[in-house]
C-alpha positions in Angstrom: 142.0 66.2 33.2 139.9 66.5 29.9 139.9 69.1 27.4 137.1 70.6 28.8 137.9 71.3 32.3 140.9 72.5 31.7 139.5 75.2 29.0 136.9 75.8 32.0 139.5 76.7 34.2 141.0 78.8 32.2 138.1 80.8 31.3 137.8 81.1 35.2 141.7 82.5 35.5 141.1 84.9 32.5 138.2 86.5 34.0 135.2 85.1 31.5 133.4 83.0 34.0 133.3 83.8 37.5 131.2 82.2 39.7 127.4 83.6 41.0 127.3 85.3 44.3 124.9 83.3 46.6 121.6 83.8 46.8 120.2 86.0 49.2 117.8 83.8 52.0 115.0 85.6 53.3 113.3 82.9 55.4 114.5 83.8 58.7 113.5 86.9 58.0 109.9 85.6 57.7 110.1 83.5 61.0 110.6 86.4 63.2 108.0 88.7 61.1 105.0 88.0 63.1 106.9 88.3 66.2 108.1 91.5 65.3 104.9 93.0 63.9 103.7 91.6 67.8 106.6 93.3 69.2 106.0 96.6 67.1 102.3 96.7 67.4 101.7 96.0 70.9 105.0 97.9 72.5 106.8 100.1 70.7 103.4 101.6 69.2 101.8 102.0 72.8 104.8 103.3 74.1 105.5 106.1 71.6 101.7 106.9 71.9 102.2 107.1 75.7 105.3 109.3 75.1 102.9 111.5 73.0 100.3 111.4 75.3 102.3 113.2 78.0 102.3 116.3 76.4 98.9 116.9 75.6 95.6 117.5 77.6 92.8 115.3 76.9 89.8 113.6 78.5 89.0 111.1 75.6 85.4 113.8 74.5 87.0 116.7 73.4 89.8 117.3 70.9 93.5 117.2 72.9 95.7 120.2 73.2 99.3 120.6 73.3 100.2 121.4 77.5 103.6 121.3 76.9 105.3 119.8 80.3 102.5 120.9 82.4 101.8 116.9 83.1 105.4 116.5 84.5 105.2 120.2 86.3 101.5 119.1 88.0 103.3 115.4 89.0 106.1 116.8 90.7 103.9 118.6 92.7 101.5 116.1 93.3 101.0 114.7 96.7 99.2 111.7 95.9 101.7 110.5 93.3 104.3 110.6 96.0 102.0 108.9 98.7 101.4 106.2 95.7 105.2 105.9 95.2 106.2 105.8 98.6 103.5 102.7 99.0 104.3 100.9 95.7 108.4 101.2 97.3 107.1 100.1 100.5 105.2 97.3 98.8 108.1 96.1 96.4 110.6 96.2 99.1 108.7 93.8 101.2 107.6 91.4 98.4 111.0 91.2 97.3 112.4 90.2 100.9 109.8 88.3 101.7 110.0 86.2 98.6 113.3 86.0 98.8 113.6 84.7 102.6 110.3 82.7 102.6 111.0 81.2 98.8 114.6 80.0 100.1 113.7 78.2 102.7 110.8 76.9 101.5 112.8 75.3 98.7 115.9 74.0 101.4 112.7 72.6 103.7 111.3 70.6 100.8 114.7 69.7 98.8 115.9 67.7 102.3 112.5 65.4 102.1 113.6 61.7 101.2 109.7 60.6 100.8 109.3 61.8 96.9 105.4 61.0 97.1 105.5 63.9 100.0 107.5 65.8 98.4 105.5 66.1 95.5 102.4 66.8 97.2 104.2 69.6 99.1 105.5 71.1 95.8 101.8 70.7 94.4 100.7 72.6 97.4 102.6 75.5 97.5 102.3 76.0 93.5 98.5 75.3 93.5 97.6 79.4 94.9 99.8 80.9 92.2 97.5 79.3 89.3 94.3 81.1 91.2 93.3 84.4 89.5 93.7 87.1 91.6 90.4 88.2 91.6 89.4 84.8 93.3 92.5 85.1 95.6 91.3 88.8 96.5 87.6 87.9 97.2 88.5 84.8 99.0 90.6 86.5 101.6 88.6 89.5 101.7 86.4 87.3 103.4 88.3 85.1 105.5 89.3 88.6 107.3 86.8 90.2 107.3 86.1 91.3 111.0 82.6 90.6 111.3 81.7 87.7 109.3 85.1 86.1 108.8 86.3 82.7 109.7 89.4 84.2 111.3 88.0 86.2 113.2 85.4 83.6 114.4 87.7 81.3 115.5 90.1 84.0 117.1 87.0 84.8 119.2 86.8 81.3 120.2 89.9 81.6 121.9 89.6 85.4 123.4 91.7 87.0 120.6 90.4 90.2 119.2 92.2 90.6 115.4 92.6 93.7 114.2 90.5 95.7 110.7 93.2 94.3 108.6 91.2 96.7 105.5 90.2 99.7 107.5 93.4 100.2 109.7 95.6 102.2 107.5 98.2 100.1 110.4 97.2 97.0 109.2 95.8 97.6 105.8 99.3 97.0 103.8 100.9 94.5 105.7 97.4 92.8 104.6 98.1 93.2 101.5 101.7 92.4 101.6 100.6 88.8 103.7 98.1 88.3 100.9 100.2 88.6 98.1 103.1 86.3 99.8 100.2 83.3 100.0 99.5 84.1 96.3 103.1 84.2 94.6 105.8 82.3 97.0 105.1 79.0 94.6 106.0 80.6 91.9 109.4 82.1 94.0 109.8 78.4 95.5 109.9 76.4 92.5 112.6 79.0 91.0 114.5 78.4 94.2 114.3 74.7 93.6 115.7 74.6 90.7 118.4 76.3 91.8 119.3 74.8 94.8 119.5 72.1 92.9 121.9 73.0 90.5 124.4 73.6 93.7 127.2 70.9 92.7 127.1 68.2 95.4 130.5 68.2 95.6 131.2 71.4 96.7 129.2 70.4 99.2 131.0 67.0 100.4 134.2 68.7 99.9 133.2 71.2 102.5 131.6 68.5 104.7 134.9 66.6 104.6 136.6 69.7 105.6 135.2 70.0 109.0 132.1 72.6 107.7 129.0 72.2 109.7 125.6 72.8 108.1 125.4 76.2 108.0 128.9 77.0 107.2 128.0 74.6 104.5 124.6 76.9 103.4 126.5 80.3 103.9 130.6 79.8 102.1 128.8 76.7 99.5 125.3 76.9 98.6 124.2 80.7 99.4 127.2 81.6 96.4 126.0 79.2 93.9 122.5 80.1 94.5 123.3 83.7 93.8 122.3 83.9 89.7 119.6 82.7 91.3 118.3 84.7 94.4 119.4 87.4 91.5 116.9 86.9 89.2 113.9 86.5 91.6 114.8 90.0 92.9 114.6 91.7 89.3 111.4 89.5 88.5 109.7 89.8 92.1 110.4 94.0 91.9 109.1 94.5 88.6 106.1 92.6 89.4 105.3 93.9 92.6 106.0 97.4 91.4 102.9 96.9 89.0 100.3 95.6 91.4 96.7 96.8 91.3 94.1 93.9 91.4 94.2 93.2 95.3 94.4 96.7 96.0 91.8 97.6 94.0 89.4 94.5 94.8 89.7 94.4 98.6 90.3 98.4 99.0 89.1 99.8 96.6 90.3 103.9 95.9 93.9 103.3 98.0 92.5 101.8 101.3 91.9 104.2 104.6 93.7 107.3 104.1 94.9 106.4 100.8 97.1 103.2 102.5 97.2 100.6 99.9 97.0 103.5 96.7 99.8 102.2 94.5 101.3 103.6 91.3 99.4 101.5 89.0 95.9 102.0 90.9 97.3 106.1 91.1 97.2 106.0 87.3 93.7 104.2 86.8 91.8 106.7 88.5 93.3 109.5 86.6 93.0 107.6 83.1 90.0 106.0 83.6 88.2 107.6 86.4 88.9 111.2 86.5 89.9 111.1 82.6 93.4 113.1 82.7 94.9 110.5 80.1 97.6 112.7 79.3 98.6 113.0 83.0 98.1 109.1 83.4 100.2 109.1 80.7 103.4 111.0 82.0 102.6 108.9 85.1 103.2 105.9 82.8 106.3 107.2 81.7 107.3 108.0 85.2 106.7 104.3 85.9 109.0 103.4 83.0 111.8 105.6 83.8 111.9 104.3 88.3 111.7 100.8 87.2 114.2 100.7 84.3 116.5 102.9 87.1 115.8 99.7 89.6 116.8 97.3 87.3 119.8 98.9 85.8 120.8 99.4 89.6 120.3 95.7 90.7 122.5 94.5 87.4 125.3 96.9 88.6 124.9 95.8 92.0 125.1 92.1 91.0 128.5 92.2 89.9 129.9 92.5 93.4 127.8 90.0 94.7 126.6 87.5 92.1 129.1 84.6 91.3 128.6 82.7 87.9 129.5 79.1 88.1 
């Protein structure tokens, strides 16, 4: 060792020379800034606005004043909000079976196809409605039901069947809906499914099959379990999308339908913001919103631990 390093390592013992902290590194920092500034500027801002906005009276032309809670007094005793929220429920209840049931087996139907060429095009097919905006997907079946010029209804009269005012029925106006939003979304619900049904591992499959399990032992003790994550997270997504529906209510029934039938939450708080211009009531209705589906959520994720089985 020469002279020098050992009179450096000295120095270092005694105390003389100690070595730089490192410096500080800022760049990741910088990579998530615009992302944050997003984040900040588009929902925490609007949010906190919104939070503010519930306490105030204001109809976008005159100054706002402070009401206090008299936006939260006036919703509680608000028919029409519960009408709305008993619809939306009704509405996210179905969408979420629906999806669930008709996404499932769509995926088992086209996962047993050998042919890949047909199963392709069936996968194409089922995933083509879902990139269709729903204003086309509104206007298009707003006319294939309509009762006096559509083609259902033509060529139910060919045959002697009389089909009902799916839009003017309060009876029929929903389950309309309901049908029409099932032909929009199940591609997106279907592919989901897909993937993972096939992520079940084969051979806890075969292992079951070599044990004497029939097909649908097989589907309910094997690949019903494994699917779980799965059938999981389409629930939270399909509720907290179908709990914020408004364009084919508000395209093919527009105001909430006969006797207020197809009014949802989100449609609820349009006409008050923008229609009747009560923006700090459409604002605690908002908030509302927030509060039922963050409850929903927080309610499936404690449900899915007695249900849900990781692999």
């Amino acid at each position: 060792m020469t002279a020098s390093r050992i009179g450096t390592r000295r120095a270092v013992e005694a105390g003389a020379l100690r070595p730089r902290p490192p410096r500080a590194n800022y760049s990741g920092y910088l990579f998530i800034a615009p992302s944050v500034l997003l984040f900040c500027t588009f929902i925490v801002g609007p949010f906190v606005y919104a939070i503010i906005l519930s306490f105030y009276s204001w109809d976008l032309l005159t100054p706002r004043t402070f009401a206090g809670l008299d936006n939260f007094r006036e919703m509680w005793h608000d028919p029409l909000l519960r009408k709305a929220l008993r619809n939306t429920f009704v509405f996210g209840f179905a969408s979420v079976v629906t999806h669930i049931v008709g996404g499932l087996l769509l995926a088992i139907g086209v996962n047993s196809l050998k042919n890949r060429y047909l199963s392709y095009f069936v996968r194409t097919s089922l995933f083509f409605p879902f990139v269709i905006s729903w204003a086309a997907v509104a206007l298009l079946w707003r006319y294939v039901l309509s009762p006096s010029f559509g083609i259902a209804s033509y060529y139910a009269g060919k045959v002697g069947v009389t089909l009902p005012n799916w839009f003017s029925d309060p009876s029929w106006s929903m389950p309309a809906i309901i049908g029409i939003d099932w032909w929009h979304t199940i591609g997106f619900t279907f592919v989901i499914m897909l993937a993972g049904l096939q992520t079940v591992p084969q051979e806890l499959v075969e292992a079951a099959k070599t044990d004497g399990a029939g097909s649908l032992r097989v589907f309910w003790s094997v690949t019903l379990p494994m699917m779980s994550p799965t059938i999981f997270f389409t629930s939270v997504i399909t509720f907290l999308g179908a709990f914020q529906i408004f364009d084919p209510m508000q395209i093919i029934t527009p105001g909430g339908g006969p006797n207020k039938s197809t009014l949802t939450i989100v449609m609820y708080l349009y006409q008050r913001g923008f229609q009747r211009f009560t923006i700090g009531y459409a604002a605690a209705v908002s908030l509302l919103m927030f509060v039922i589906m963050m409850a929903v959520t927080l309610l499936q994720f404690w449900g899915s631990k007695k249900w849900v089985h990781s692999q």
